[in-house]
N, C-alpha and C positions, 0 to 999 in steps of 0.2 A: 584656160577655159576647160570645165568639165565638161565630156559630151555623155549624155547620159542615155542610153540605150534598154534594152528589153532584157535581157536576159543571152549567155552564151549559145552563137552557132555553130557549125560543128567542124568549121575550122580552127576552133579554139578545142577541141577537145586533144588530147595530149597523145590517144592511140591514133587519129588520123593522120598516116602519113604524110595526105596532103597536106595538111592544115601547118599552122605553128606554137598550136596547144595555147595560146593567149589569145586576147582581143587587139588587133594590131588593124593599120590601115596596108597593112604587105597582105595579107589574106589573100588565099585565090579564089576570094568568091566575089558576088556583082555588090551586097551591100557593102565593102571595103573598099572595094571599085568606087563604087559612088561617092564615099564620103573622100577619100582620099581627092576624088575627083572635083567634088565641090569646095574641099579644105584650097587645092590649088587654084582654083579660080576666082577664089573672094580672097588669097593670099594669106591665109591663115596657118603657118609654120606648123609642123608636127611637134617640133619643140614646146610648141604652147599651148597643147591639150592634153589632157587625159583622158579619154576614152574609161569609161563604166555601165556595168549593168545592173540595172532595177534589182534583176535577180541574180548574184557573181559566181553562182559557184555551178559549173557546170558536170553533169553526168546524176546529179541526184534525178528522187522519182519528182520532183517539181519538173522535169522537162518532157517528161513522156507524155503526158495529161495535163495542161496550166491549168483546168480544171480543178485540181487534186489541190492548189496551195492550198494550205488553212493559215490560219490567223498568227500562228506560232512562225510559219514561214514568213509571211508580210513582216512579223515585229523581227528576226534574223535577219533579212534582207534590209531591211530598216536600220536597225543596229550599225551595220557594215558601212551601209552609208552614210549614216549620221557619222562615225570613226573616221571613216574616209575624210569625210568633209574638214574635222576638226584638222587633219593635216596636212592643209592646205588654204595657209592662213592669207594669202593671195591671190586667191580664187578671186576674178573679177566677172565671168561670165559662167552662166551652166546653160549648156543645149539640152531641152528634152526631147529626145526622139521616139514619139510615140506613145500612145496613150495608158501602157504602163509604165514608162517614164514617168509621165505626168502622175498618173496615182500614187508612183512611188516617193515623188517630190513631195507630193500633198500629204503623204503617212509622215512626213518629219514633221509636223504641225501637232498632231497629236500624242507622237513617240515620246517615252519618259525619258530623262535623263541617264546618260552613259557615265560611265568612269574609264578614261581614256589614260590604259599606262602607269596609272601612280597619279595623273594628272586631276585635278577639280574637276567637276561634273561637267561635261558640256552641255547647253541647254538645248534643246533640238528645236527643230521651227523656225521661229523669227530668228534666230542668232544666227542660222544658217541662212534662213533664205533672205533674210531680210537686206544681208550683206554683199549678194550679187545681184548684177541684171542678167534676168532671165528670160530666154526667148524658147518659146513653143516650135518647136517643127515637128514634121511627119518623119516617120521611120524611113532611112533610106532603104531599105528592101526594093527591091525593082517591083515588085508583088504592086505597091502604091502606085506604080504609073502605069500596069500593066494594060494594053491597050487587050486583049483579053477578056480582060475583067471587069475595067473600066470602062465609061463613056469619053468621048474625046474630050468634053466640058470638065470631065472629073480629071485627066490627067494633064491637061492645061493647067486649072486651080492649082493641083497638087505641086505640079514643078513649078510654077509662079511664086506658090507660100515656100517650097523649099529653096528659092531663089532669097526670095524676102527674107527670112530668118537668118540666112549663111551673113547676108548682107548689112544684117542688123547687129550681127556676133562681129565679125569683123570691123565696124565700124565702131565700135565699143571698145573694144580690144584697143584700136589705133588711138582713140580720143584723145589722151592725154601722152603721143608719142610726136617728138619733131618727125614732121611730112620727108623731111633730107635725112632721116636716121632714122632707121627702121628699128635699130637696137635702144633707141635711147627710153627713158624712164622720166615719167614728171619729177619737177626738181622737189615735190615732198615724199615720191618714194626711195629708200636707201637703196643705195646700189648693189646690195647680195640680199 
């Protein structure tokens, strides 16, 4: 499962001591918290995702102002993930978390073709998306249920959908695995 996120926080940046310089669910912040926390309760291995961001590359001026992307940054960001994607010929689930997530899923529809490595073009769009299921959720930032900022109706809805989505990835995930063996593989995929 790809989990597809916003862009680098500042636990992943590499001068914060706290941090761990990467996108990791060890983070000592509340959205790593969260997803770590939801990953364990829908039973979802860390072995079986990848974690990515819309936007990956942390410390440019795209972070100081999201304002500031221009179009050149959308098609780099795009790029990266379209590549990504192509390497990861197993991919059966993508989480989008958040509604640059979601824009950035929707840019691989119109994105031109890559040369990945020496390899044939890979086609972007349908070839990618068309080959996973794909579930929508809300960013886990605590920001989204913050009672704060929210109405109680709105942070009911929010962790309801982010219940439903964990729930819908999970069960995806398990579909085609024996209920008594949590490792096992349907008998048409190869075993490595």
């Amino acid at each position: 499962m790809l989990a597809l996120f916003q862009d680098p926080g500042p636990m992943t940046n590499p001068r914060n001591p706290r941090g761990s310089g990467m996108l990791c669910v060890e983070n000592a912040d509340e959205t790593a918290a969260r997803h770590k926390s939801f990953l364990a309760e829908y039973k979802i291995d860390t072995c079986d995702i990848l974690s990515w961001n819309a936007y990956p590359w942390y410390g440019s001026n795209l972070y100081g102002n999201k304002k500031d992307r221009t179009r050149a940054d959308e098609l780099a960001a795009t790029r990266a993930l379209s590549q990504l994607l192509s390497m990861l010929p197993n991919l059966e689930v993508v989480m989008l978390h958040g509604v640059i997530a979601k824009k950035a899923w929707a840019r691989l529809d119109e994105y031109t073709p890559v040369e990945v490595g020496g390899a044939p073009e890979v086609e972007p769009g349908w070839v990618h998306t068309s080959k996973v299921h794909l579930v929508h959720s809300w960013h886990l930032s605590p920001r989204v249920v913050d009672p704060e900022t929210k109405t109680p109706e709105q942070v009911e809805r929010f962790t309801r959908e982010l219940h439903e989505s964990f729930a819908d990835a999970a069960a995806h995930l398990r579909r085609d695995r024996d209920p008594w063996d949590p490792w096992s593989l349907s008998p048409d995929q190869p075993p490595f």
